[in-house]
C-alpha positions in Angstrom: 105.8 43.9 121.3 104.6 46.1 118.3 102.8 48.4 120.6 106.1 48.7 123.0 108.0 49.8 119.9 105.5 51.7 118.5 104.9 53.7 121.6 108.9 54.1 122.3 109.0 55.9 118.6 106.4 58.3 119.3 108.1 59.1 123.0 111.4 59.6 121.1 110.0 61.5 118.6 108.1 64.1 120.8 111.5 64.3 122.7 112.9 65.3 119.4 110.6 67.8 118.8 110.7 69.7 122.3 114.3 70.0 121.7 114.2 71.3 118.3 111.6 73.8 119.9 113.3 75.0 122.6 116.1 76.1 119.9 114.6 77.3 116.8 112.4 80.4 116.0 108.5 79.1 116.6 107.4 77.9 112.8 104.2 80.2 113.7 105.9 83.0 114.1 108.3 82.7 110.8 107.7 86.2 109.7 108.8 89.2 112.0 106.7 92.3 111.7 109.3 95.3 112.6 107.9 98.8 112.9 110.3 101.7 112.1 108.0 104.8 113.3 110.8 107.3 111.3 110.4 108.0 107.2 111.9 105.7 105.0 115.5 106.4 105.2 118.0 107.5 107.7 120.1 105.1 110.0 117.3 103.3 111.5 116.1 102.4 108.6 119.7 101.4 107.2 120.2 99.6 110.2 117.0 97.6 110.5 117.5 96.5 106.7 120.9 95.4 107.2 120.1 92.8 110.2 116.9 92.2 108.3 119.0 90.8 105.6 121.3 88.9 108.1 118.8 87.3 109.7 117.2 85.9 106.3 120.2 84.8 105.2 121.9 82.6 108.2 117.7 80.4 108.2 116.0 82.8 110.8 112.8 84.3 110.4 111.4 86.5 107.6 112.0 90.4 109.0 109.8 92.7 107.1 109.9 96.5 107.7 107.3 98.6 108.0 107.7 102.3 108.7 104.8 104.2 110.3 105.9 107.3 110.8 104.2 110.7 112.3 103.7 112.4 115.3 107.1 112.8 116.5 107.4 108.9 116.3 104.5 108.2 118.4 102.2 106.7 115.7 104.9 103.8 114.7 105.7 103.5 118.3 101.9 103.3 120.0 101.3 100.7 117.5 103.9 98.6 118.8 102.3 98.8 122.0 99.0 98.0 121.2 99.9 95.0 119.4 99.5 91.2 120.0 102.5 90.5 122.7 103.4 87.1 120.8 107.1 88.4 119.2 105.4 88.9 115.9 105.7 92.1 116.0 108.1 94.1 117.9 109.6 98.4 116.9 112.7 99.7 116.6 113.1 102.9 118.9 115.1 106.0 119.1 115.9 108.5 122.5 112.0 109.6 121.6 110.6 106.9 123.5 111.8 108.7 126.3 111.9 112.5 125.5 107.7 112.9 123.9 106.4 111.6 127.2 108.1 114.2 129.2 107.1 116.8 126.7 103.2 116.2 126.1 101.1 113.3 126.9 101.1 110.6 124.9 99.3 107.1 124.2 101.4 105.0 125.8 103.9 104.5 128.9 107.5 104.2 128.0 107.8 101.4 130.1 104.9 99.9 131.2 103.9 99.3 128.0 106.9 97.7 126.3 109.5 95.0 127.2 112.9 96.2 126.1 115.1 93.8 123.8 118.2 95.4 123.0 120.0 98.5 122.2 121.3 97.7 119.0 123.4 100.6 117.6 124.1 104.2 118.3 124.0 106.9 115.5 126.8 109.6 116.2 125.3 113.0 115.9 128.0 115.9 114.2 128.1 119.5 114.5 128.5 121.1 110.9 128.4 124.3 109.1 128.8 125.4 105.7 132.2 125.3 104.3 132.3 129.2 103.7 131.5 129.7 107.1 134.3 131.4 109.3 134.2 128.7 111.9 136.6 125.5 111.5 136.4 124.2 114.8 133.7 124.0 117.8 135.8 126.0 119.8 135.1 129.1 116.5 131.3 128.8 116.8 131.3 129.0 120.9 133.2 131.9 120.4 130.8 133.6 118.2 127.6 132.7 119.9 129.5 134.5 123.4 130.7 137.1 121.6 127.0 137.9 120.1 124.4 136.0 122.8 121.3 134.5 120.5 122.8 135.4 117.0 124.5 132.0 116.3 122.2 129.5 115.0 121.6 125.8 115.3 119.6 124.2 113.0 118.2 120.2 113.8 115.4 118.4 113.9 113.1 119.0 116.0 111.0 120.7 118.3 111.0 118.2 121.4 113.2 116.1 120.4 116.6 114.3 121.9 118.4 116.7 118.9 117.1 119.6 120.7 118.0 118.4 124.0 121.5 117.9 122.4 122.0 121.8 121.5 120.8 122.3 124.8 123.2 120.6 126.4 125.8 122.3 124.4 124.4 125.4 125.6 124.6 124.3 129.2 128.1 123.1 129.0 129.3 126.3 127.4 127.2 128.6 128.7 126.2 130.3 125.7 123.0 131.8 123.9 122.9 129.6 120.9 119.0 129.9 119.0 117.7 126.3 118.2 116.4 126.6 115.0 113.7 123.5 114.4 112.8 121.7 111.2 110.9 118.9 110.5 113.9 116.2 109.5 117.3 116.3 109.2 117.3 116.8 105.7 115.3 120.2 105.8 118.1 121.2 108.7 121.1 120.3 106.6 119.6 122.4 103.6 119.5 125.3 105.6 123.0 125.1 106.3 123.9 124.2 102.8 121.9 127.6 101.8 123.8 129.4 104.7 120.0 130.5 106.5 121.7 129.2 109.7 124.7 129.1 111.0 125.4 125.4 112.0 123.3 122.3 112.5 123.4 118.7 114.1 122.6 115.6 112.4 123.6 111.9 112.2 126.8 110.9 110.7 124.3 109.3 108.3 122.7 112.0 107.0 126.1 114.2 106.4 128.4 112.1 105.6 128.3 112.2 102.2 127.8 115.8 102.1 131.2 115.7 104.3 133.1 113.8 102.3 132.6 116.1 99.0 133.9 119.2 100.9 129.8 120.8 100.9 129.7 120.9 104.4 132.5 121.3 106.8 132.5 119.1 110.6 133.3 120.4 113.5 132.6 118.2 116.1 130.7 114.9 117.2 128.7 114.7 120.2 129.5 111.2 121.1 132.0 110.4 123.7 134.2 108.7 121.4 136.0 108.9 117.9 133.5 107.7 115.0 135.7 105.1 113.0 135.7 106.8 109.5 136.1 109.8 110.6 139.2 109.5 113.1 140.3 113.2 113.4 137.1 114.8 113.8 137.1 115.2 117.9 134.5 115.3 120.6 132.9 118.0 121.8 133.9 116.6 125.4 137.6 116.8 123.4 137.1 120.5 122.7 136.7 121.9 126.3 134.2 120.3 127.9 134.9 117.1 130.0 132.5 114.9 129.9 129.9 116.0 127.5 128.1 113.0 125.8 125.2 113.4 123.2 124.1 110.3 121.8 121.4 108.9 119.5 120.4 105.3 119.5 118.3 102.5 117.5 116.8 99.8 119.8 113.8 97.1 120.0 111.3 97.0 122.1 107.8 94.5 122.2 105.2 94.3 123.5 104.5 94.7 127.3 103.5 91.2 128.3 105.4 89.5 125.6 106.5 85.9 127.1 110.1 86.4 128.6 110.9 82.9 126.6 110.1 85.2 123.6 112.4 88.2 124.2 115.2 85.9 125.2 115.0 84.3 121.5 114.8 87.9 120.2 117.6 89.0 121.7 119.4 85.9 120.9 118.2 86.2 117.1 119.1 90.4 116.7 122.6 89.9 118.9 123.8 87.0 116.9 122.9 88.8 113.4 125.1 91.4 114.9 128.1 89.2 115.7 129.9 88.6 112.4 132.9 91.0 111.8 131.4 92.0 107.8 128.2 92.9 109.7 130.0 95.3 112.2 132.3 96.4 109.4 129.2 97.0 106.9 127.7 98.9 110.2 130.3 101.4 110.9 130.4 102.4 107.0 126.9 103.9 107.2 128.1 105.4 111.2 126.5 103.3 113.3 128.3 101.9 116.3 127.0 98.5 117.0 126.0 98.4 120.7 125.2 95.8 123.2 123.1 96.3 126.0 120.0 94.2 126.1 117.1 92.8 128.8 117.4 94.6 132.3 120.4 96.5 131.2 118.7 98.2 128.2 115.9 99.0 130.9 118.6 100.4 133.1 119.8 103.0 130.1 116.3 104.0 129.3 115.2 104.7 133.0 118.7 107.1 133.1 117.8 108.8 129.9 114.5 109.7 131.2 115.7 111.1 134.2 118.5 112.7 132.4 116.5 114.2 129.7 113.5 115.4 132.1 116.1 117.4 133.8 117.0 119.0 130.9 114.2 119.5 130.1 113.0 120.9 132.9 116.0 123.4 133.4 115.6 124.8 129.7 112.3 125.3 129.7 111.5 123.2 126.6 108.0 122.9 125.6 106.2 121.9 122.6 104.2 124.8 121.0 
């Protein structure tokens, strides 16, 4: 009779435990290793710290950031690749994942070699120039870069990157000669502006706004396809003339090719849920980011288009890496 009760204990008990598996973060995987290949700073790091945080706080697991920058992002981002596909350690990515490989070759296949998790947030890029400049609106600079072909210029960070491919598409869409004029960061980009060596730059909302808001530099435009909350007057470029026109950076997560599907599904769960709560969203689209949902085979979907869509570009302008 003792061994009959005994033995129902222990059945109940290892029922009790599978459940409490199948729902919580594995107790061997407590401490999440995310790899930021970008400098400290900047949206993705502001955005990564901010769900970071989250997470800790609502019992999930331990999310410590590491940036491993260089290379145009492919130093952080091969590291990701090559490492144990157990959930321990998973990247956040930008539109680079995409662009470097149809630029130069690279250590690692954009998607053979990592299982997407989700899109988390785009980063709206802004077209700005210095506020003694004679240009107020987009429609100004356009007009100035026909009327003079390869005199206005761009500044942004770059070469080879989706900021490039950005002015490019500008170019496209307006038909203009407009000189891309690369730096190595945003930051270097925006001080060329501020010293009026160039004529306008892009960035993210999160590198300018600040420089924005204290009248320094002057915004003309945002890429994006739609309004960017704080800044509700500023319009589109698609607004200004040109139907359609959508520029767009982006912070996502990727693992490990390989990485259990069990695994990803609990990522995705644990980064969408810290993402959920309205002071999270709110706290978000202070620092310009516009949370974003697309995760599993639809954030596959967009990165398969983007590299078709960039490599066009691409291929059509002629860009190459010197």
């Amino acid at each position: 009779m003792r061994r009959h009760h005994l033995a129902t204990i222990i059945a109940t008990l290892g029922v009790l435990i599978a459940v409490a598996g199948s729902s919580a973060w594995p107790q061997s995987e407590r401490t999440i290793k995310l790899i930021l290949p970008f400098a400290p700073g900047g949206p993705a790091y502001a955005l990564a710290r901010v769900l970071a945080e989250e997470i800790g706080a609502t019992g999930g697991p331990a999310v410590v950031i590491e940036n491993r920058p260089g290379a145009g992002t492919e130093i952080g981002t091969e590291y990701v690749a090559r490492s144990v596909p157990d959930g321990a350690t998973i990247g956040m990515i930008s539109n680079s994942l995409v662009v470097l490989p149809l630029l130069r070759k690279v250590n690692y296949d954009p998607f053979a070699d990592f299982a997407p998790i989700c899109e988390l947030a785009t980063f709206p890029p802004i077209i700005v120039v210095n506020p003694d400049s004679p240009y107020h609106t987009l429609a100004d600079l356009i007009s100035a870069a026909r009327a003079k072909p390869g005199t206005v210029t761009m500044a942004s960070n770059g070469p080879g990157t989706s900021s490039q491919i950005a002015v490019e598409m500008l170019k496209r869409a307006a038909k203009i000669d407009m000189t891309f004029v690369p730096f190595p960061g945003y930051t270097p980009a925006i001080a060329a502006v501020l010293g009026n060596h160039v004529t306008a730059a892009l960035a993210d909302y999160a590198e300018l706004h600040a420089q924005i808001e204290t009248g320094k530099l002057r915004a003309l435009a945002t890429t994006m396809a739609r309004h960017i909350g704080t800044m509700p007057d500023l319009p589109t470029v698609a607004e200004s003339g040109y139907k359609g026109f959508e520029a767009e950076f982006f912070g996502a997560l990727v693992a490990p090719a390989k990485t259990p599907a069990a695994t990803v599904s609990q990522l995705i769960e644990l980064f969408t849920n810290a993402m959920k709560p309205p002071e999270i969203k709110a706290k978000l689209e202070t620092l310009g980011l516009f949370p974003a949902n697309a995760c599993g085979a639809d954030f596959a979907a967009i990165l398969h288009k983007q590299y078709d869509d960039y490599g066009k570009i691409i291929r059509d302008a002629k860009i190459k890496l010197e």
